[in-house]
C-alpha positions as MATLAB code, in Angstrom:
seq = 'XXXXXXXXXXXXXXXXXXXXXXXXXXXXXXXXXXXXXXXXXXXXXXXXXXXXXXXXXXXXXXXXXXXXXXXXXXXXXXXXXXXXXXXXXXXXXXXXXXXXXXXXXXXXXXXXXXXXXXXXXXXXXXXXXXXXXXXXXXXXXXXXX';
ca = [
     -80.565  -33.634  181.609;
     -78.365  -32.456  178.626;
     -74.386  -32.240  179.093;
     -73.803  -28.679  178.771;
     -71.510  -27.132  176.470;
     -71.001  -24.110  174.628;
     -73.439  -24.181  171.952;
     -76.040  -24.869  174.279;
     -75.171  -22.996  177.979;
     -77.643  -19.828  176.653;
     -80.668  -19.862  178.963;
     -84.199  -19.086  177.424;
     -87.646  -18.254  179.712;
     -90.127  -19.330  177.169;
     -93.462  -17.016  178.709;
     -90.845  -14.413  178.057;
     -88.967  -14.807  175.007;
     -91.940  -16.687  173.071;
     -95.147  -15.701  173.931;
     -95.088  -12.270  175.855;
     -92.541  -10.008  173.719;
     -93.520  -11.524  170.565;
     -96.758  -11.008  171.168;
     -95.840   -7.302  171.998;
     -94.245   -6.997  168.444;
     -97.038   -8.245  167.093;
     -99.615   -6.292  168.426;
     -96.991   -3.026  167.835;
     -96.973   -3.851  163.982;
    -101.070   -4.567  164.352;
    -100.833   -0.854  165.666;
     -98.766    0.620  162.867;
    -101.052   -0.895  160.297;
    -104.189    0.486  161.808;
    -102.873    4.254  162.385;
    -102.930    3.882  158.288;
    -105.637    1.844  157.962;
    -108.349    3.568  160.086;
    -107.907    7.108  159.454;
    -111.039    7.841  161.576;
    -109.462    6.529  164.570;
    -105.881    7.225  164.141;
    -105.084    9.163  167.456;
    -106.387    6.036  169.132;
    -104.018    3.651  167.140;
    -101.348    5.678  167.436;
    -101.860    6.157  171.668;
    -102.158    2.134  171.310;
     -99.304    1.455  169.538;
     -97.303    4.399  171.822;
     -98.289    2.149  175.049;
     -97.646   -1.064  172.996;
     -94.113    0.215  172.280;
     -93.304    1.231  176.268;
     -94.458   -2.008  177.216;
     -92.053   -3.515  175.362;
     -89.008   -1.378  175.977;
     -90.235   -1.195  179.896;
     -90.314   -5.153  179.657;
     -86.618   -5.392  178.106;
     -85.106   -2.937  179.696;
     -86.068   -3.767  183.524;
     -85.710   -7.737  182.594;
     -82.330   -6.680  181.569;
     -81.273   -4.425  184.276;
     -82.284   -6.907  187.203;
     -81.145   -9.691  185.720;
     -78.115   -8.728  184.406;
     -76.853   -6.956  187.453;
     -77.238   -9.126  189.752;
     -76.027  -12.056  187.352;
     -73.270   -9.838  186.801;
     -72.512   -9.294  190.816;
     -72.789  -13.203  191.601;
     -70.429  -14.164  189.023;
     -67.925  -11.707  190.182;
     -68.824  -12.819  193.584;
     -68.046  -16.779  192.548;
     -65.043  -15.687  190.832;
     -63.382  -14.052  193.616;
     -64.211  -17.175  196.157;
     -62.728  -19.969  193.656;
     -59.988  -17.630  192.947;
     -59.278  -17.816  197.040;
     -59.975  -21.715  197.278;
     -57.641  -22.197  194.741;
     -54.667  -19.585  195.311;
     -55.096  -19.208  198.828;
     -55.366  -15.613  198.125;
     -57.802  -12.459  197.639;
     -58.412  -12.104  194.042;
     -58.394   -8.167  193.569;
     -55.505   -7.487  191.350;
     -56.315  -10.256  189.155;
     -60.114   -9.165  188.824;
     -58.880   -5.586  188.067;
     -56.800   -6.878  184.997;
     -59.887   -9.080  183.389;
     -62.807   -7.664  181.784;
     -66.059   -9.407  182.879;
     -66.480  -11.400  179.743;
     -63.222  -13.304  180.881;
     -64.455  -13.914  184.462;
     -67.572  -14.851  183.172;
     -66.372  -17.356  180.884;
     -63.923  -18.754  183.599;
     -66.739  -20.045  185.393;
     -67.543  -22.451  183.080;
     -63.807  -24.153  183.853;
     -63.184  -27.144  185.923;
     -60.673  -25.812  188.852;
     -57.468  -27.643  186.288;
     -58.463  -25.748  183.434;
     -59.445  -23.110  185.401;
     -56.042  -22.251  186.164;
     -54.463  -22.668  182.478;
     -56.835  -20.653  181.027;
     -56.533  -17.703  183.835;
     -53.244  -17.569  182.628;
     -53.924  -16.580  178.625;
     -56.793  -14.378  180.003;
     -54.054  -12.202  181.753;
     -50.671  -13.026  179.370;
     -52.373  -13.179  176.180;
     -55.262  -11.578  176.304;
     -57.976  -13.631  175.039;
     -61.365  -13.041  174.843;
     -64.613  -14.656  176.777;
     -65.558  -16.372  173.793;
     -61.993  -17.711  172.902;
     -61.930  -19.211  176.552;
     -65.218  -20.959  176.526;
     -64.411  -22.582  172.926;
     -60.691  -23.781  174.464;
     -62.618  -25.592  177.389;
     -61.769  -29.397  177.704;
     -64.237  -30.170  179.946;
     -66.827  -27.861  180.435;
     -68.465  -27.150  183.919;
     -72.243  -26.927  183.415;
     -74.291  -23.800  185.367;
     -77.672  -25.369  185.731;
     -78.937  -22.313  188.296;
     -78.828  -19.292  185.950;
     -81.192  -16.789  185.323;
];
């Protein structure tokens, strides 16, 4: 298995990302072109590429929803409990000064760096992105979603 690092932690689901949406597109744009090129059938083309369309955005949007909440919950979740392994202490007023890209990106931290970088996420600010790119040693998440 690959180390991980940041140019590679993003997580693809190939049935998903390459083969069912693009084929969605596809068949959306296949759709378009007929409602112009069959004028004898264009109410059907246009129903077709109607359904074709909420298919897609039904697809996205619930794959996003799920997903992302409950991605979103855990890592707050993880967060909070190696916040308390480490300090010894509940994490509440901390969490309530980051903004989720920060937490999120903390995760990625070995508990050393972990600690450093909690500190320039509260006193200076930076963003999610600025704290994955100052990790050392980066702390691979093999079991997203």
């Amino acid at each position: 298995m690959r180390e991980q690092n940041y140019k590679n932690h993003r997580k693809f689901y190939p049935p998903h990302h390459f083969i069912y949406l693009p084929l969605l597109i596809v068949l959306e744009f296949f759709g378009i072109y007929k409602i112009w090129g069959d004028p004898e059938n264009k109410l059907i083309w246009i129903l077709f590429s109607i359904v074709i369309f909420l298919l897609f955005y039904l697809a996205f949007m619930m794959r996003q929803h799920y997903a992302l909440g409950l991605q979103n919950r855990m890592v707050l979740l993880e967060f909070q409990q190696r916040y308390f392994e480490i300090f010894g202490q509940r994490s509440d007023e901390v969490a309530d000064k980051l903004r989720f890209d920060q937490i999120a990106a903390l995760r990625f931290t070995y508990d050393t760096e972990f600690k450093e970088l909690l500190y320039k996420a509260l006193h200076e600010n930076i963003s999610g992105d600025e704290i994955k790119r100052s990790i050392k040693s980066w702390r691979a998440d093999r079991q997203r979603i």
